[in-house]
N, C-alpha and C positions, 0 to 999 in steps of 0.2 A: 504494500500500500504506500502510496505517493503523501508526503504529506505537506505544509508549506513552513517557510521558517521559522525561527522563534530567537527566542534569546535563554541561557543560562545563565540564571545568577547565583553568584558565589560569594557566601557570608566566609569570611577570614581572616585570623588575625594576622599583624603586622608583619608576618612571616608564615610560609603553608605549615600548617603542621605536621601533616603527613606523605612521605613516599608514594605510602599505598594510596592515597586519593589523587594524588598526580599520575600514577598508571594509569588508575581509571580515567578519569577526562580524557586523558590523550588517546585511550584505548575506545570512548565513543563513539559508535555513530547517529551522527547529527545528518537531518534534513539538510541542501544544501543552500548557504545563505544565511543557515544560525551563527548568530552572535553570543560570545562572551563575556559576559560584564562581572567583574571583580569589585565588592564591596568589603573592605581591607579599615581597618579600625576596631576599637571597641565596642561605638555605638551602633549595637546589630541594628535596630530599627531606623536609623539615621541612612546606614548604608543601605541597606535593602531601599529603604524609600527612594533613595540616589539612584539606585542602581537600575528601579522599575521606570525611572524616569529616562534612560538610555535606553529599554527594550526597543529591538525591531519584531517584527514578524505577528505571529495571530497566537503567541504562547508565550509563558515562562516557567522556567522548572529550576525548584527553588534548593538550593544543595548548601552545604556546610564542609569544610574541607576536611573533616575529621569522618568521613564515610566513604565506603566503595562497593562496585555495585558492576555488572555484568557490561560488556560492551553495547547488549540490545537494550537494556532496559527503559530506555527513553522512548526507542522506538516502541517496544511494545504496550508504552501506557499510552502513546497520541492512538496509536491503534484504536483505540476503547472511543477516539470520539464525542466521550463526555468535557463535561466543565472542568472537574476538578476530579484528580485522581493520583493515588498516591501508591506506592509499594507497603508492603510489609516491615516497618522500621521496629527497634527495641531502644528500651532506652540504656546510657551508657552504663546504669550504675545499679547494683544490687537493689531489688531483685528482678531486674532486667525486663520490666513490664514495656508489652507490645502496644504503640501507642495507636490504639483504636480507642474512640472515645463515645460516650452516651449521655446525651443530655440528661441529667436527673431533674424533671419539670417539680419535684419537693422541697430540694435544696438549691434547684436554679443555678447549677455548676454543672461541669463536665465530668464525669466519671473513666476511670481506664475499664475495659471491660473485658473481665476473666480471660485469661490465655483458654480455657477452654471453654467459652462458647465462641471465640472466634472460628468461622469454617476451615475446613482444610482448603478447598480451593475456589476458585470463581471470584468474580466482580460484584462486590458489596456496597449497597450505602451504608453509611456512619455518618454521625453527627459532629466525628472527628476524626483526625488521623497526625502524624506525621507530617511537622510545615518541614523537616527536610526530605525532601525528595517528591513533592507535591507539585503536579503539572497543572496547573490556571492558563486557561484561555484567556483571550483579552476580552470577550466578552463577559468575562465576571469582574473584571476590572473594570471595565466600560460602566457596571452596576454600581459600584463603589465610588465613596467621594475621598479622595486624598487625607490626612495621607493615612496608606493602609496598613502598615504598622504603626503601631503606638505600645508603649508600656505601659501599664501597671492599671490596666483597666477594668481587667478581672480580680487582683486583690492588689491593693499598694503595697509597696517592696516590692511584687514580682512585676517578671517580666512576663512569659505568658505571650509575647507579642503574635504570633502563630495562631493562639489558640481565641484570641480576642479577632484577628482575619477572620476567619473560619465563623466565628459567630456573627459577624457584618455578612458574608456569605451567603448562610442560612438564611438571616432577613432578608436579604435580597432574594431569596426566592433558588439559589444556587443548591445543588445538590450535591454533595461529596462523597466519592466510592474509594474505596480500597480493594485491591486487585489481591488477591491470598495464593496468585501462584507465584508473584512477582517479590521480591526480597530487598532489602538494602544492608547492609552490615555498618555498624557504627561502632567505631573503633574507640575504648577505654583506655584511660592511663595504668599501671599498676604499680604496686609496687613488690620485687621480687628477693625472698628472704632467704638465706642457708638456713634449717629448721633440720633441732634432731626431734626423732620420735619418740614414744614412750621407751622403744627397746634401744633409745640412744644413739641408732643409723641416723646419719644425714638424709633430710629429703629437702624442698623446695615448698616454700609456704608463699602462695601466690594474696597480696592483701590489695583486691579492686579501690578498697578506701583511702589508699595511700598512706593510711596511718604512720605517723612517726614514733618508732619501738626505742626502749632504753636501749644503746648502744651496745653498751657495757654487757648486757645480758643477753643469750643467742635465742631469740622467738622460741617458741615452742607450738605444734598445731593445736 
């Protein structure tokens, strides 16, 4: 399937963070005529805002450089045709919740919704998903009034800017799917410890928290 340009934009800080997410881009295929646009600083919502303001084409597919993801998988989410549609994302840090999301109309927030009633495969609506890796047509854009990120609108101190989009969205009438055969990988920092075990062998104690251990004292699992 043929489809027409778009633009990539890319939240990142002042330097890429990762090798692995530079394979990936370079390893894409893109429609031909897509643009690249780098939103590089701390203020995510600043750049982003910036950066929609350079799209070309009838799309944008929104990435963070701390993710990698197959050579098709751009292509095969314009495939789908719809407004807004995202891969399978998890999030970076213990305990690794799948970001599908469910309006709770009780508590008037978004909910993560169980790893297992998510389906195994097929094109799903949700009332959330994943704003890394989420393709928006310019016609759900065209529905929104500037600017479309903003922070701290679903609770102050957070940011949330992703998830407060997505709720302009919805009001506007936009529908959002999540594709359950399609994946993205979102790559953690760790931290990697010499650890003996109870019977005193060395092993590797992997801690996703980064926690900082007494020096002096060798981890234990």
């Amino acid at each position: 399937m043929d489809h027409p340009p778009g633009s990539l934009i890319i939240a990142a800080n002042d330097l890429s963070r990762y090798s692995a997410f530079t394979r990936s881009l370079t390893s894409l295929i893109t429609p031909p005529g897509t643009k690249t646009v780098w939103g590089i600083g701390s203020d995510i919502c600043k750049n982003f805002n910036a950066a929609l303001d350079e799209m070309v084409g009838e799309w944008v597919w929104i990435l963070g450089d701390d993710h990698v993801f197959a050579p098709d998988l751009l292509i095969r989410l314009l495939d789908h045709q719809v407004e807004v549609v995202s891969p399978l994302v998890t999030a970076r840090k213990w305990p690794f919740a799948m970001f599908v999301f469910r309006q709770d109309l009780e508590k008037d927030e978004m909910t993560i919704v169980d790893r297992s009633e998510i389906p195994s495969h097929g094109l799903h609506p949700v009332d959330g998903c994943s704003g890394a890796g989420m393709l928006i047509r310019r016609s759900v854009l065209e529905k929104l009034t500037p600017p479309y990120y903003e922070p701290g609108r679903i609770r102050m101190g957070e940011l949330n800017e992703d998830t407060w989009l997505m709720y302009k969205m919805r009001q506007a009438g936009c529908q959002i799917w999540v594709d359950c055969d399609l994946r993205m990988g979102h790559q953690t920092p760790a931290v990697v410890w010499p650890s003996r075990n109870a019977e005193g062998q060395w092993e590797v104690e992997v801690d996703l928290n980064c926690a900082v251990h007494d020096t002096a004292v060798v981890p234990t699992r």
